[in-house]
C-alpha positions in Angstrom: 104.1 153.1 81.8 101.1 154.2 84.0 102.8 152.2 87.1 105.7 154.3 86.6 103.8 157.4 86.5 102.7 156.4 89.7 98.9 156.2 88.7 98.4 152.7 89.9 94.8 153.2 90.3 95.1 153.4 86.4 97.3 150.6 85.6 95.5 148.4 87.5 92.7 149.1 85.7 94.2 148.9 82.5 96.2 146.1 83.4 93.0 143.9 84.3 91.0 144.9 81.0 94.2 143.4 79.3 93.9 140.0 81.8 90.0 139.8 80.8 90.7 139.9 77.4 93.6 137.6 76.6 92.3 134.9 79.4 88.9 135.3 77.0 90.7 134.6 74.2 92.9 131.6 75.7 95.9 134.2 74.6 98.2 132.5 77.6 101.3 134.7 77.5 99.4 137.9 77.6 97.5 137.0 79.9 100.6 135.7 82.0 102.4 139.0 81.1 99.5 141.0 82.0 98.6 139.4 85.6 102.8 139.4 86.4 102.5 143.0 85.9 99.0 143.8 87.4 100.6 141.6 90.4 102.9 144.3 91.0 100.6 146.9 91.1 99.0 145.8 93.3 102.4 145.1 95.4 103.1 148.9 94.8 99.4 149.6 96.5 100.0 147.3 99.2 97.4 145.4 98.3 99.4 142.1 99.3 96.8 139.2 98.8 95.6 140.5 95.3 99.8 141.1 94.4 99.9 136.9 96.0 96.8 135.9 93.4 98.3 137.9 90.1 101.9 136.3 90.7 100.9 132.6 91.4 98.6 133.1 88.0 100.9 133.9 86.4 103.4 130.7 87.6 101.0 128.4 86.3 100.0 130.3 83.1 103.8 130.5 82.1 104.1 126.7 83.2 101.1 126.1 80.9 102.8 128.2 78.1 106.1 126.8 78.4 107.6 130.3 79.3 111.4 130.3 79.4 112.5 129.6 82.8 113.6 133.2 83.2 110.3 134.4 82.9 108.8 131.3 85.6 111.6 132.2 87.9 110.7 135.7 88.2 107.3 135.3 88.9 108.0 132.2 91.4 110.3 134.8 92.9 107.2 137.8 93.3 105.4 134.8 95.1 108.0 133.9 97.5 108.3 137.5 98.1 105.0 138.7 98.7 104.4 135.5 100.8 107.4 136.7 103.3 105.6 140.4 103.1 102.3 138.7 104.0 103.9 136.6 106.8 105.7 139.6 108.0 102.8 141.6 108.7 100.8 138.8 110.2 103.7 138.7 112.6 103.7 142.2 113.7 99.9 142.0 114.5 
């Protein structure tokens, strides 16, 4: 809700309380659920490398959870994506 407000500054802090919390707790789809979505804050901020860290997370913590493949599709798809925004830039510098 606070990344659709457009206070990311917010949600990512919220977000990262939540991926504290439930990787504490060994609660794996939260804290899947929490980094996919903290990932694209941080996308939204520009903040590319951070986005890169949250989304591959959250590929192996949905692999270890046995996530539907929906749900490990879409965040090997943020990776993929962020990668190509990452190789982009390096490119134009």
């Amino acid at each position: 809700m606070l990344q659709a407000q457009g206070k990311l500054d917010d949600a990512a802090y919220e977000l990262t309380h939540c991926v504290a919390d439930a990787e504490t707790h060994d609660w794996t789809h939260v804290a899947a659920f929490a980094r996919q979505h903290r990932g694209k804050v941080h996308f939204d901020q520009g903040n590319l490398e951070d986005a890169l860290t949250d989304f591959t997370a959250a590929v192996f913590l949905r692999e270890k959870a046995g996530a539907p493949t929906d749900q490990l599709e879409s965040s090997l798809i943020a990776v993929a994506v962020v990668e190509s925004f990452i190789a982009e830039r390096d490119q134009a510098r």
